[in-house]
N, C-alpha and C positions, 0 to 999 in steps of 0.2 A: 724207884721214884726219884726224880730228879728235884729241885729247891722248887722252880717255877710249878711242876706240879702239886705240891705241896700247897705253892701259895691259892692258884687254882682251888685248890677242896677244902682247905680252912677256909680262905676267905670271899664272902658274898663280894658283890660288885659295888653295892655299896660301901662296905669296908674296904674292900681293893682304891675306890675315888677318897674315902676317908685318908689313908696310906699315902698315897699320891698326892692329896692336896695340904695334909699336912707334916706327913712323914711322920716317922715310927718314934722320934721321940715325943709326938705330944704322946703316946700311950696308946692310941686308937689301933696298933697293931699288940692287941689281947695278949698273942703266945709269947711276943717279945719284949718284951718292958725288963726282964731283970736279964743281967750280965749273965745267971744261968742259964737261962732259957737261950738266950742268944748264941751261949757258948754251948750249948746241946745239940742247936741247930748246927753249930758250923761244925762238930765233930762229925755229925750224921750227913751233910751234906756239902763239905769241903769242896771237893772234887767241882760238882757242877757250879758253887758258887766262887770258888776262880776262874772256871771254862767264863762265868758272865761277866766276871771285871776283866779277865784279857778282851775279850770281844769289845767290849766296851774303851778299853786302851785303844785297841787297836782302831777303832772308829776316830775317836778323838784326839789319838797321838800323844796321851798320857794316861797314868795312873790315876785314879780321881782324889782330891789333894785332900779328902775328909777320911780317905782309907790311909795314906801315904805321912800323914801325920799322927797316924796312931801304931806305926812300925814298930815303936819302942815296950810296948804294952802289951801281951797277948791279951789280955782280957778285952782292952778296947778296942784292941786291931778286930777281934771276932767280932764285937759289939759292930765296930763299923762296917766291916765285911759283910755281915746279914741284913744290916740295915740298908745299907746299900741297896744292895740286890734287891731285898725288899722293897722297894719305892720302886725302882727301875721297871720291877714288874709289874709290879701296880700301875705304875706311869702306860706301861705298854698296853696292858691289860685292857685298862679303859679308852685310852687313844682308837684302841678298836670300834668301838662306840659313838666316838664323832664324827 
């Protein structure tokens, strides 16, 4: 299973617009709220959660500057990295829908 699958089967669509509209620091993203859980995530799904910030680089012609300023900190680099991706997909997710 890949992240975006993941997010798929945790989350309803209304969570997914919850996510997306207010992203995962208000809390509304349940499994990610603590630096564990985030840093769980990004152990078990590394791999496709850089395949989605390169893509995403590569669309936009940079690194996203909320991931890129947390280089110095594993904890929060992970923190940012899932979160990321997280909204992104959610973002996507629902876009389907409009």
């Amino acid at each position: 299973m890949n992240f975006k699958t993941y997010m798929q089967e945790v989350y309803s669509i209304e969570e997914l617009n919850d996510i997306s509209n207010h992203g995962c620091a208000s809390g509304c993203a349940s499994t990610m709220i603590y630096y564990s859980d985030t840093s769980a995530l990004y152990d078990e799904y590394q791999n496709s959660l850089h395949e989605i910030i390169n893509e995403h680089a590569e669309c936009v012609g940079e690194f996203p500057k909320y991931i890129t300023d947390n280089f110095g900190d594993t904890i929060q680099f992970r923190n940012a990295v899932v979160w990321f991706c997280a909204e992104l997909i959610a973002y996507d997710e629902i876009s389907q829908f409009s």
